[in-house]
N, C-alpha and C positions, 0 to 999 in steps of 0.2 A: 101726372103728365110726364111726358120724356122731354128730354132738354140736352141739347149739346151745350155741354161746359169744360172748362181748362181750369186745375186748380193751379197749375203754376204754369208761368209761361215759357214758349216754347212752339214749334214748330209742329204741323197737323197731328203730330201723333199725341200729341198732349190732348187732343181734346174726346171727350167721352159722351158716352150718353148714360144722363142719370134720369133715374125716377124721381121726380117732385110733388109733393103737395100743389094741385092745381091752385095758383094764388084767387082770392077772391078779393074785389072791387070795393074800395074804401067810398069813403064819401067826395063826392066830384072827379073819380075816377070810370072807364069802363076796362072790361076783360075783353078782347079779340082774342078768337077761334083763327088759330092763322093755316094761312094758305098757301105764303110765300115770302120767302127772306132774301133778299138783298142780300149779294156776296162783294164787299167793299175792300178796299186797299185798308184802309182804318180797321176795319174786320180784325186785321194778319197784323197791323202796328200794337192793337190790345192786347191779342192776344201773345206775339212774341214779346212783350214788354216794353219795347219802344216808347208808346203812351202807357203810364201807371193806370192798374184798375185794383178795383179789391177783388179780392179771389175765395173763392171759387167763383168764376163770373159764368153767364149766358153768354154765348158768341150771339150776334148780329146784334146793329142798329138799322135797320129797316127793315121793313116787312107791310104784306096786305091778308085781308082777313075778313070777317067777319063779326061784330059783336055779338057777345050771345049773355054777357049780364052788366048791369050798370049801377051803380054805386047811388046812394042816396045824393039827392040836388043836379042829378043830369036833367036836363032838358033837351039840349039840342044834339040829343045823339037817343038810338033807340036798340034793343035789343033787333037783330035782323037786318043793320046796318051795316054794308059794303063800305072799309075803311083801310086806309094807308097810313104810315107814321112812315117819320124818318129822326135820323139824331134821339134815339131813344134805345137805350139796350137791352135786349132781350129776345131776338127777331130768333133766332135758332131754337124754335121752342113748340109744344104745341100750343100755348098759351101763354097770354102777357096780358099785366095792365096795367097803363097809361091814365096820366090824367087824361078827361075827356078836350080839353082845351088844345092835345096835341093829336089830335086825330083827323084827319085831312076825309069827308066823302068820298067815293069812286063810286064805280058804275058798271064796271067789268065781271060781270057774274062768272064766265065762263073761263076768262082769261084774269086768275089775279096775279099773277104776274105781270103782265100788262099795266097794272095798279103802280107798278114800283118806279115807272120812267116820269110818270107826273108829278108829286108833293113835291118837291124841291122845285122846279118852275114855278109852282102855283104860292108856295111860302113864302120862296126869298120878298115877290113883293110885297106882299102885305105885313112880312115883319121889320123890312128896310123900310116903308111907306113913300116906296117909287109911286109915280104915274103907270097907267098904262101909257102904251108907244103903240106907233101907226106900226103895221107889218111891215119889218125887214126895219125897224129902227135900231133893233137890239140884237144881238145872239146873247145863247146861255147856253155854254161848253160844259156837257157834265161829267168829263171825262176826258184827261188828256195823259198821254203816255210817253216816255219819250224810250229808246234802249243804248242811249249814250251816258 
């Protein structure tokens, strides 16, 4: 599979695209076919060194896809399954894989890009374990910029 990566950090011109052994699906993990990565500010802090990574790393943590194999002990995920992840690295790829426990449903056949503006709405609550709220109790800012 092709994979953009950066073996040392540095600015876009560090990163490349390598050939890899398509990884295959341990047990309680699946493989996404992916479709689309998420381009984050975190992206550009790993990759220029800001946050430490080990190296040679995969650029991206988000991405949407497709499963197309699943590790021994899945259940509730199937090969043929329209999926999203977020906070998980390796989205610059043609292939990744995730425990099954961090993969978020979608629905967007046509549009998976589309896939990438929901998991993070749909996680923070249920891993903070909020209530849901009546509409318009809450915002969720997923993106704030400032050029001061």
């Amino acid at each position: 599979m092709k994979a953009i990566r950066y073996h040392t950090p540095g600015g876009p011109e560090v990163l490349r695209i390598d050939e890899l052994p398509t990884p295959e699906p341990q047990a309680g993990e699946v493989r996404i076919a992916l479709r689309a990565a998420g381009v984050n500010f975190i992206d550009v802090y790993l990759r220029n060194g800001l946050y430490p990574s080990a190296l040679p790393a995969i650029a991206g943590k988000e991405g949407a896809g497709v499963v197309d194999a699943v590790g021994p002990g899945v259940d509730d995920v199937a090969a043929g399954d329209r999926v999203a992840f977020f906070d998980a690295q390796g989205s610059y790829a043609e292939a990744v894989v995730l425990r099954a426990d961090r993969v978020i449903p979608r629905a967007s056949p046509s549009r998976p890009a589309a896939d990438l503006a929901a998991p993070a709405r749909q996680e923070l609550p249920r891993r903070s374990r909020t209530r849901p709220r009546r509409t318009l109790d809450h915002v969720f800012v997923s993106h704030v910029m400032s050029n001061t």
